[in-house]
N, C-alpha and C positions, 0 to 999 in steps of 0.2 A: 562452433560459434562461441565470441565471445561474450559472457555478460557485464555488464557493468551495473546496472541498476535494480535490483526489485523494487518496486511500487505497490503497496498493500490497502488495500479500502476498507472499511467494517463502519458498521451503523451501531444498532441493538443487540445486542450479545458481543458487541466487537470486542470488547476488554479482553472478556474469557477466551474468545476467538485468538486475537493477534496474539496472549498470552502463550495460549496454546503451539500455535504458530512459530511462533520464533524459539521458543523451547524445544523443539524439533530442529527446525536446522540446525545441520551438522557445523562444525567449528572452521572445518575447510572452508567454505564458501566465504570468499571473502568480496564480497558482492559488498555495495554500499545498499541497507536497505531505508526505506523511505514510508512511514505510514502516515494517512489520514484516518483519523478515528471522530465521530460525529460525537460532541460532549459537549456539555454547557459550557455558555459563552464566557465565563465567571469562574470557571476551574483554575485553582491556583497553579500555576508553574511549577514543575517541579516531581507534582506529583504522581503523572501519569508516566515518568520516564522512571520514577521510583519503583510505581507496580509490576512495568515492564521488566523493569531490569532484577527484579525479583525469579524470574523465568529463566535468564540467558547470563551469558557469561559476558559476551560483546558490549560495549558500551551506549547506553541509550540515553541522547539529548535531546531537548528542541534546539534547534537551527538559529543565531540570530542572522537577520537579513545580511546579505554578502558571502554571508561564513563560505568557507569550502567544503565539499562533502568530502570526505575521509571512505577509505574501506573499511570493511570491515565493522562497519558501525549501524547503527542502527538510529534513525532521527525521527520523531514525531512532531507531525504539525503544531506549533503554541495552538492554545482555546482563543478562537475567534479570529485567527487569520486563516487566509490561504497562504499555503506552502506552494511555492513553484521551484523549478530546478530551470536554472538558465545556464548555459555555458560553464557547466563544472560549477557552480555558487549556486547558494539559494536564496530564495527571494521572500519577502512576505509582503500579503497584500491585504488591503482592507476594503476591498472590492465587495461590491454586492452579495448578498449571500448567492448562493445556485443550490438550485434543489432542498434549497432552505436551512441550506449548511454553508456557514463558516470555519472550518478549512473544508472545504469542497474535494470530494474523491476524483471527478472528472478536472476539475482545475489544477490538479497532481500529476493525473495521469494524464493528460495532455500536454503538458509543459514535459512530462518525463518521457514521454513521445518524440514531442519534436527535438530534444536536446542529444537520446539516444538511439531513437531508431529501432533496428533491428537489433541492439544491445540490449534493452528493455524488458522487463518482465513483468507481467503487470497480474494481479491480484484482488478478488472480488470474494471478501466475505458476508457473514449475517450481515441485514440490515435492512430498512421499512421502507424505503423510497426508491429511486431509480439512478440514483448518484452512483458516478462509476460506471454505468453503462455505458455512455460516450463513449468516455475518455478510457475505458477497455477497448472499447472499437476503433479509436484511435493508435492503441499500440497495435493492436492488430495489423489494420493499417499499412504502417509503418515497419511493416516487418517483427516488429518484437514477438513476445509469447503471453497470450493470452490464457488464464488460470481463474477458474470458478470454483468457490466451494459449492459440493451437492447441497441444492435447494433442501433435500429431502429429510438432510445431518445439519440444516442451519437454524439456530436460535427463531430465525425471519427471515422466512425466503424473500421475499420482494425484488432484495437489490440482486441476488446468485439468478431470479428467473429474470430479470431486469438482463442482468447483463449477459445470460446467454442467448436472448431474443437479440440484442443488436449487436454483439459481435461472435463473430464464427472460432469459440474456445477451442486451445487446444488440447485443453484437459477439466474434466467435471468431477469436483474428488472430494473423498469424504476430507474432514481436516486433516485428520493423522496421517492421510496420505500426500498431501502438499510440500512437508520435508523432503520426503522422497525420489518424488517429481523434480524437485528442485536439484537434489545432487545430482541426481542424474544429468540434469541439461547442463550444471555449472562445473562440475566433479568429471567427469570424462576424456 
């Protein structure tokens, strides 16, 4: 199979989480990755793809609406939109919050659903509400691969038991083991 997308969620501990995260995959995978991180609505531009890109080698931006996704890169949601993925571009929206988040993890992961399918890879870290559980179950779905970090190694379980109650994961891992997971499915 081939991948095209990772799609990553995180709430509360998500910083140190997706830090963590992306500083593990390996440098081969050249997957376009894609996160929603829950942060105040007022966080300036800029600086979350700073911290990020402190961890990784790959390049970490927010998206402006249209942009094309690139491989091999890494894009975070701007504070206070929803990120979607439509036909190869991305999109931003100023839609409702969901789950009391704007950029919403299910509004990610459901637009990177229906765009990829079974290409998809979707991803559920720490975090306090139930965001990303859908729209996990959505890739699911759709064929893609469904990825939970262990409730038990998370900052806040909530969204990791969240999102293995509504979709059938195909792997429950501590963090450190999610790199791993990952070459294997994309590296083979």
């Amino acid at each position: 199979m081939s991948y095209e997308v990772i799609a990553i969620g995180a709430s509360w501990g998500g910083l140190e989480a997706v830090g963590t995260l992306l500083e593990g995959i390996p440098v081969e995978l050249e997957q376009t990755i894609v996160v929603a991180l829950h942060r105040a609505p007022d966080s300036a531009r800029g600086v979350l793809e700073w911290l990020l890109q402190q961890h990784i080698g790959r390049p970490v931006t927010e998206p402006d609406d249209k942009e094309e996704l690139g491989r091999s890169r890494v894009y975070v949601a701007p504070a206070n939109y929803h990120l979607l993925v439509d036909g190869g571009r991305f999109a931003l929206s100023v839609d409702e919050r969901v789950q009391y988040a704007r950029p919403s993890i299910d509004v990610l992961f459901e637009s990177v659903s229906e765009a990829y399918g079974e290409r998809a890879i979707g991803i559920v870290l720490t975090g306090t509400n139930q965001d990303g559980a859908r729209g996990l179950a959505a890739i699911k779905v759709r064929g893609g691969v469904a990825v939970v970090q262990d409730p038990r190694t998370a900052e806040r379980r909530q969204m990791p038991d969240a999102a293995i109650a509504a979709a059938e994961a195909d792997a429950i891992l501590h963090l450190d083991d999610i790199p791993h997971f990952l070459y294997g499915l994309c590296c083979r």
